[in-house]
C-alpha positions as CSV (number, residue, x, y, z in Angstrom):
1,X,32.3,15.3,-102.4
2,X,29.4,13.7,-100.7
3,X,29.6,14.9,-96.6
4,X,30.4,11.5,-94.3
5,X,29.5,11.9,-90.6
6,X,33.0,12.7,-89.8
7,X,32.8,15.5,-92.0
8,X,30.0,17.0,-90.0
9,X,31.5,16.1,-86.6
10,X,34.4,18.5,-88.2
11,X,32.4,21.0,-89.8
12,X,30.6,21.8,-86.7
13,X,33.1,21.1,-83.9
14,X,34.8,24.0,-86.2
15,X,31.6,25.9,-86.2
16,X,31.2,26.0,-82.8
17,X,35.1,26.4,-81.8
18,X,34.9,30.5,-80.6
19,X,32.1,30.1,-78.1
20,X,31.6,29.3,-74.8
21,X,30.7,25.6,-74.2
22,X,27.3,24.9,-74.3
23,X,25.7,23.4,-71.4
24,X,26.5,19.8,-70.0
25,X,23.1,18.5,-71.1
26,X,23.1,20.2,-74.7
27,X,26.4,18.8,-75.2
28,X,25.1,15.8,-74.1
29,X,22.3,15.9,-77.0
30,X,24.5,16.6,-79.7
31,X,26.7,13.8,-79.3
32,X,23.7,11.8,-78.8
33,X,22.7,13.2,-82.0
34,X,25.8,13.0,-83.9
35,X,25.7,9.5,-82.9
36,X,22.0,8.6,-84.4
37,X,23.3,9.9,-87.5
38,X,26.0,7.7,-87.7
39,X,23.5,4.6,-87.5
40,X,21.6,6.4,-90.5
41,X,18.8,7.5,-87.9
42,X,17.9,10.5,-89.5
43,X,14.8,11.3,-87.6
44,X,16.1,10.7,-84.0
45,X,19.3,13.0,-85.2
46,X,17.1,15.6,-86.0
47,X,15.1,15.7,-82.7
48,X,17.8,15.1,-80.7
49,X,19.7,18.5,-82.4
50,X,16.5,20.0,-81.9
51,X,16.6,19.4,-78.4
52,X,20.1,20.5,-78.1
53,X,18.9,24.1,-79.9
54,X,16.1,24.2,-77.5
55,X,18.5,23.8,-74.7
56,X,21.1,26.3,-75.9
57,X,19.2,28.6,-78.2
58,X,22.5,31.3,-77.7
59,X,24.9,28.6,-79.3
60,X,26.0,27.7,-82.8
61,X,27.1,24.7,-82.9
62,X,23.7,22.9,-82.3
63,X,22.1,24.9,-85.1
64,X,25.3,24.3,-87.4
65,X,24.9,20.4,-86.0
66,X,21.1,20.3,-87.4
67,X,22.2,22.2,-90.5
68,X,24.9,19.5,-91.5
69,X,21.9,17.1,-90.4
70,X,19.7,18.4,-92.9
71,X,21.9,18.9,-96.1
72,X,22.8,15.4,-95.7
73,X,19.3,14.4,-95.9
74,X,19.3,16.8,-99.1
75,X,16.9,19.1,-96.9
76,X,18.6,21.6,-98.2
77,X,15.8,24.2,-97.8
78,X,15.8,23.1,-94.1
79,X,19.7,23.5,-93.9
80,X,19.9,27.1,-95.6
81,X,17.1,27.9,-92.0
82,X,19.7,26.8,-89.8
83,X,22.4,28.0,-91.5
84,X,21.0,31.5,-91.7
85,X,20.3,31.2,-88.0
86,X,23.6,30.1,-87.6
87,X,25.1,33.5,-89.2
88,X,22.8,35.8,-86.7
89,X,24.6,34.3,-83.9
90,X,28.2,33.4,-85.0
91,X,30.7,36.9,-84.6
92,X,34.3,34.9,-85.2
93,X,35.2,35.6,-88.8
94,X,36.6,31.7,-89.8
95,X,33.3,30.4,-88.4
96,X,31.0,32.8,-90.3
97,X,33.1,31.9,-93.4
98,X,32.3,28.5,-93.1
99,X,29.1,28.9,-92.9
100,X,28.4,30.8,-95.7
101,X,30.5,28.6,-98.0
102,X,27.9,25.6,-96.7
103,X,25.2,28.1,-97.0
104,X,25.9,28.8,-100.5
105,X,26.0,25.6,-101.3
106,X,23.0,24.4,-99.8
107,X,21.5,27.7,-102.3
108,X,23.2,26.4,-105.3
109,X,21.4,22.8,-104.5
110,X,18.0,24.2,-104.5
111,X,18.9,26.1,-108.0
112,X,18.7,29.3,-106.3
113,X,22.1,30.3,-107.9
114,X,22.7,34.2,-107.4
115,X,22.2,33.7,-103.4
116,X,25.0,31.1,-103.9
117,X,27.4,33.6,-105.6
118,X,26.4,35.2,-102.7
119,X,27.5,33.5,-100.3
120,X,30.4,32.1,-102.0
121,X,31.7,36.1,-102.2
122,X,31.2,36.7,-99.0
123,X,33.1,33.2,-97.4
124,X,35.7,34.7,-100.1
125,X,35.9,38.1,-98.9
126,X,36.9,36.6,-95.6
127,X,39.0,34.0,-97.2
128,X,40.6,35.9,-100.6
129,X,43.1,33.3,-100.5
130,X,41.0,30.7,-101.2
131,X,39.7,32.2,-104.7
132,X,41.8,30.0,-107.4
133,X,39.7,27.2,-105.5
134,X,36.9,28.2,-105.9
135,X,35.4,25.9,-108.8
136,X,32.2,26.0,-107.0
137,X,31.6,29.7,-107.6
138,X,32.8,29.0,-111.3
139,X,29.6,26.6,-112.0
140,X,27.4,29.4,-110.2
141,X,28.6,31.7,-112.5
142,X,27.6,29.7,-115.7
143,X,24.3,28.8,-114.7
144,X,23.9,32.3,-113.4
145,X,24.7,33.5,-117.3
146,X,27.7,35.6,-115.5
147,X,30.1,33.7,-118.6
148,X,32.6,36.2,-118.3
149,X,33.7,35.6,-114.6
150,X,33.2,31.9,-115.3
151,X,35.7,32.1,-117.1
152,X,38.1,34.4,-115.1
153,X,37.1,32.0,-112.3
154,X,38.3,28.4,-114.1
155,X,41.6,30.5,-115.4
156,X,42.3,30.8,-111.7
157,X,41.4,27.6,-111.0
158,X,44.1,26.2,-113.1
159,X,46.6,27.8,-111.4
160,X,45.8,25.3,-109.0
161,X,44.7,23.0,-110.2
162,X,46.5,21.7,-113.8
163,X,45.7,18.1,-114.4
164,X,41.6,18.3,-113.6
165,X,39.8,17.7,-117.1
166,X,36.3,19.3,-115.5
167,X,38.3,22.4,-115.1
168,X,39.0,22.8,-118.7
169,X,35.9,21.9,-120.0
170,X,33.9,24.2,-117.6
171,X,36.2,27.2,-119.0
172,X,35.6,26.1,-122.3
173,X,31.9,26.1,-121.6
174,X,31.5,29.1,-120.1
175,X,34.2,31.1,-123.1
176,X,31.7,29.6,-125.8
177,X,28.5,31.0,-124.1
178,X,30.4,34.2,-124.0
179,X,31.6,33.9,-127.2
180,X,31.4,31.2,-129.3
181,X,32.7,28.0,-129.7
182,X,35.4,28.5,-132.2
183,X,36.5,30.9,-129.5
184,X,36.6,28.3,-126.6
185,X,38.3,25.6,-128.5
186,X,40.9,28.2,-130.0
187,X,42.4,28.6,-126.1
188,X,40.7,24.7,-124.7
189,X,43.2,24.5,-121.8
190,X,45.3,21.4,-122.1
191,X,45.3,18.4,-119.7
192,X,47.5,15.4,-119.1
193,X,46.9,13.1,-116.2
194,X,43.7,12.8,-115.2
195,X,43.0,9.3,-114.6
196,X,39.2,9.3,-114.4
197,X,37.5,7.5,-116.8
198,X,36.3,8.8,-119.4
199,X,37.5,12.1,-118.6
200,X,40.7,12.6,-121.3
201,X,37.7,11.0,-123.7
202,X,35.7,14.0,-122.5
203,X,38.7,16.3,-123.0
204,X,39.4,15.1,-126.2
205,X,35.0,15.4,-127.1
206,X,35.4,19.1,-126.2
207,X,39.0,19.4,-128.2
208,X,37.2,18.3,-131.6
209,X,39.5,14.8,-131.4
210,X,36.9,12.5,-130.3
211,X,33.0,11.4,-130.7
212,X,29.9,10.9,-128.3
213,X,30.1,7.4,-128.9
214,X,34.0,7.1,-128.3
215,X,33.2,8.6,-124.7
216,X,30.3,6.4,-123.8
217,X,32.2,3.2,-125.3
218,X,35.1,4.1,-122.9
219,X,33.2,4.8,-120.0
220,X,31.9,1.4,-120.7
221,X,35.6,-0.1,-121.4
222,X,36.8,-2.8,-119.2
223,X,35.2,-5.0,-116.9
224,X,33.8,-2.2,-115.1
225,X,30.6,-3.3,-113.4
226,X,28.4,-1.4,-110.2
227,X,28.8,1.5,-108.9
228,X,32.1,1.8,-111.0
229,X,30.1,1.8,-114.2
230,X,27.6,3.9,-113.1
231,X,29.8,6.2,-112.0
232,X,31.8,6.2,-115.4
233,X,28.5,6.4,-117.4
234,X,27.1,9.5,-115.0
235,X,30.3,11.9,-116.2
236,X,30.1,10.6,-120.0
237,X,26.4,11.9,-119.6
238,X,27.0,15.1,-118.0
239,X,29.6,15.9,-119.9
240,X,28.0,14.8,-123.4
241,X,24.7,17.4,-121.9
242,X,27.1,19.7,-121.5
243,X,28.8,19.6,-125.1
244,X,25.6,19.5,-126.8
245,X,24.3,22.2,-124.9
246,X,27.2,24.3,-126.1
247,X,26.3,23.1,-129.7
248,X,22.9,24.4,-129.3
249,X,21.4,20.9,-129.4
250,X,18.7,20.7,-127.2
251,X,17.1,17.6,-127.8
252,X,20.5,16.1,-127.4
253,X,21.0,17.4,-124.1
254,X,18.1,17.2,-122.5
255,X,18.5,13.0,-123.6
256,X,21.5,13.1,-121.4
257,X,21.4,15.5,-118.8
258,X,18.1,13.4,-118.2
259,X,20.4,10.3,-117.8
260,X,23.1,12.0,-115.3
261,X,20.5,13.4,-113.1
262,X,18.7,9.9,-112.4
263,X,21.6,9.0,-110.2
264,X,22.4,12.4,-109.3
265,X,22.4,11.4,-105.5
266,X,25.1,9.0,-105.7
267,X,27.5,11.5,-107.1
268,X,28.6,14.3,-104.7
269,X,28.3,18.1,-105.3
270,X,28.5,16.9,-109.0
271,X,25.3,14.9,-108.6
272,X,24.1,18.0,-107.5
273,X,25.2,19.7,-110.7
274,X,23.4,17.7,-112.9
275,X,20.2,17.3,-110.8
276,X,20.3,21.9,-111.0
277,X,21.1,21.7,-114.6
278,X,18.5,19.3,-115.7
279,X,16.1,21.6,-113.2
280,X,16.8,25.0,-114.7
281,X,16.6,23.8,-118.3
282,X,13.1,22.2,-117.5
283,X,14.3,18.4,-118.2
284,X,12.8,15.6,-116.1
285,X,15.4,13.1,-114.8
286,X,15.2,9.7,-116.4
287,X,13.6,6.8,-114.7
């Protein structure tokens, strides 16, 4: 889920799509810009945008540009500026929608979770269609304590979506916090097929079938090694938080949601997740 360059040459060419062309020279910047990202010349990317806004303070697209800049750089305080700005400017309905769905995502990132439910209801009152896919307002939702239309939301969600263990688990998660447990496992949604390991371990954790350890000695199966292991290891730890949180264990929790959030940045919008859970519950990621 993590945003590649091409991703934000995409996002804000789209952005930037219903207005008039910005001048030769701004244009000029942004590709200039768009091109010191690519290099990983974060600064000079920045500056250039700036520029570019300076030039063409009427235009979107250089303000969505230095947004996209910034939430790659995980500025995501900086990002929700432009954004903002962004929204002041932009009239077309499929731009504005875009930008509050990155908007409310740059909210969820800095924990600040009812502006991202937002955001994500107003991108959805533009785009109703696009509600079963919306797993993103789902997680707001639970860490939001809205249970109920967590729950709604992952039901919808599998509509879409049938072979994606995260999806059960999250509307198992957000049932037992409504509930109880006994209440989420009497209706855990069933999965076949997802290939991610150790993710029918996980299923099976939350099902009652399986054990902590049988998840962390699959994610550790094989001759996985590198970023394949540490990706393996960073879902058995989120997910293991996540079922002893809805067991009430604390301590338990706050050991592993520790462990997921240490490599939090190498792990997309999930990364994120675990970095926002381990914030709001007051844990310090591991070293």
């Amino acid at each position: 889920m993590d945003h590649t360059a091409m991703v934000l040459v995409a996002a804000c060419l789209a952005i930037g799509a219903s207005l008039p062309a910005a001048d030769e020279d701004s244009e000029k910047l942004g590709q200039q810009a768009l091109a010191a990202f690519r290099k990983g010349d974060h600064a000079d990317a920045i500056k250039l945008a700036s520029e570019a806004i300076a030039k063409s303070p009427e235009q979107v697209g250089p303000l969505a540009l230095r947004a996209q800049f910034h939430a790659g750089m995980r500025a995501h305080d900086k990002a929700v500026v432009d954004y903002t700005a962004a929204l002041k400017l932009e009239k077309e309905k499929g731009a504005r929608a875009e930008l509050l769905q990155r908007r409310g995502e740059a909210h969820f990132k800095l924990a600040k979770i009812k502006e991202s439910i937002a955001d994500f209801d107003s991108y959805l009152e533009i785009n109703p269609g696009e509600d079963p896919q919306h797993w993103m307002r789902g997680l707001s939702y639970y860490y939001a304590g809205e249970f109920v239309k967590g729950q709604k939301q992952f039901e919808r969600h599998q509509t879409v979506n049938g072979s994606d263990v995260e999806n059960a688990v999250w509307h198992y998660l957000c049932l037992a916090r409504a509930k109880n447990v006994e209440a989420a496992l009497k209706v855990f949604i069933p999965i076949e097929g997802d290939s991610r390991v150790p993710m029918m371990e996980v299923h099976a954790l939350f099902g009652g079938k399986s054990t902590p350890e049988k998840v962390l000695a699959k994610a550790r199966e094989g001759d996985a090694a590198g970023r394949v292991l540490e990706r393996q290891l960073f879902y058995a730890h989120l997910y293991l938080a996540l079922w002893y949180e809805a067991k009430a264990d604390d301590k338990k929790r706050n050991e592993y949601i520790a462990k997921a959030a240490a490599v939090a940045n190498n792990h997309g919008y999930m990364g994120d997740v675990a970095r926002v859970h381990a914030q709001l519950r007051g844990v310090k990621p591991a070293p």
